[in-house]
C-alpha positions, 0 to 999 in steps of 0.5 A: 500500500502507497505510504508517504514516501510513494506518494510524495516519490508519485508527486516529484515523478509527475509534477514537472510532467504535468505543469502547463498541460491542458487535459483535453478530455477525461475517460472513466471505464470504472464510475466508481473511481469517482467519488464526487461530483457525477462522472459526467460533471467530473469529465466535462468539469476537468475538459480543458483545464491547465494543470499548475501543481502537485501537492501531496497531503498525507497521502492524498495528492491533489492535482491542482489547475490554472483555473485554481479547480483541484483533483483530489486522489487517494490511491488506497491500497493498490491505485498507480499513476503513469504518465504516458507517450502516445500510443502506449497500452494501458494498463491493465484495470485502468479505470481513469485516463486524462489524455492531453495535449500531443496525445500523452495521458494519465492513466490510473490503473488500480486492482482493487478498486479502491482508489477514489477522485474527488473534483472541486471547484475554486473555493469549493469546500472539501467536505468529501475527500477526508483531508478536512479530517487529516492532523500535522504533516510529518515535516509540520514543525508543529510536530513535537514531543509537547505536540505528541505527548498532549494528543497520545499521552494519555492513550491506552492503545499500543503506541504503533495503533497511535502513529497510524491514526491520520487525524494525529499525524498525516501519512504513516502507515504500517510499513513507515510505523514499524521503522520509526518504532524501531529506530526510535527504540520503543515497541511497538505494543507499548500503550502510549500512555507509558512512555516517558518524555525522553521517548516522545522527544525521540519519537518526534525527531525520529517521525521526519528524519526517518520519511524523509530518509526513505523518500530520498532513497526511493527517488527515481527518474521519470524515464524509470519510473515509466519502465517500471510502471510505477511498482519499483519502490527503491527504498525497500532494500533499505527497510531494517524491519518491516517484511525482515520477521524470522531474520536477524536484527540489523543492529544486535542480530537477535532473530525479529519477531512478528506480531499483530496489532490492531489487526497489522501485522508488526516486526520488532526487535525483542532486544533493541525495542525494549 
């Protein structure tokens, strides 16, 4: 599933792509992959917009237009972006195409059927998407041991429960979850509510250093990045734990153990994660 570092790697692939294009029509072969509005009022909607930007939000992106009108994209667990030359097959379940000017497209291919657009206006409250919903950006400076403490302090959950709940903190998942817990020294089973304020203090350091390291190692060229259809994650020789259950630790070499929490499963060191 596309975590923070895959889809802020998504957004600096297609951003300069994208800039100054204008969308010439928009095809939807699944209406499901629209949440709001119509399919129809989505299509006609976006017809001859310019593209300006990218922005990510967790792991939201949102195409945004000359016009100031926005697209707003969850990919869920299985939803890909390709921005594509004239003439290339699509992908298999594509369920959304953006073809542009000089014939290249967008395609969003997703198995899963999963992955959600939302089109709104200039000034259009969103009310639909979830970002509304969503806490501080990992990189907000906000983002402090003051900051988690006031919110998870008091918790019961296990503190890995606690990092991937997106109204706290925007874009960790499962697999970002267990290498900041890891890197940080602390279980992930611990109930929140018992760690101590020098564990809050590295948990807050650790949270950006940590997505900012992997989304470094997972930068790709555009011309890869087509080859590959958007599947080669290059950070993942460098996850320590996460998918390493039954091998031994990077740093003390005891054997990782695996459990589950909150229905996820979670790799930890029984030594180093005291």
């Amino acid at each position: 599933m596309p975590e923070l570092p895959e889809v802020e790697t998504i957004r600096r692939v297609l951003e300069p792509q994208l800039q100054n294009r204008t969308i010439e029509k928009v095809t939807v072969n699944h209406k499901d992959a629209v949440a709001y509005p119509s399919v129809d009022d989505f299509c006609l909607g976006l017809t001859g917009q310019m593209v300006s930007h990218i922005q990510r939000r967790g792991k939201f992106l949102i195409i945004c237009m000359k016009s100031g009108d926005r697209v707003i994209l969850h990919l869920r667990m299985t939803g890909g972006l390709l921005f594509t030359p004239k003439n290339y097959p699509e992908e298999k379940y594509t369920h959304l195409i953006f073809h542009f000017d000089q014939g290249q497209k967008l395609l969003f291919s997703d198995m899963r059927r999963f992955g959600r657009f939302w089109f709104l206006k200039k000034e259009e409250k969103d009310t639909f998407s979830g970002i509304a919903k969503l806490g501080i950006e990992p990189f907000d400076p906000k983002l402090s041991a003051d900051y988690l403490k006031t919110y998870l302090g008091t918790r019961k959950k296990a503190i890995k429960t606690c990092l991937l709940d997106q109204s706290i903190i925007a874009g960790i998942g499962n697999i970002y979850s267990d290498e900041i817990l890891f890197a940080a020294k602390i279980l992930p089973s611990r109930p929140a509510n018992s760690l101590t304020d020098k564990e809050w203090k590295c948990l807050a350091v650790t949270i950006p250093e940590r997505l900012e390291y992997f989304i470094e190692k997972n930068a790709i060229s555009a011309e890869d990045y087509l080859e590959t259809k958007g599947k080669d994650y290059r950070n993942t020789p460098f996850l320590r734990i996460y998918g390493h259950n039954g091998e031994p630790c990077p740093v003390c070499g005891s054997t990782l153990c695996r459990t589950t929490i909150g229905g996820r499963s979670s790799v930890y060191c029984e030594r180093c994660q005291q």
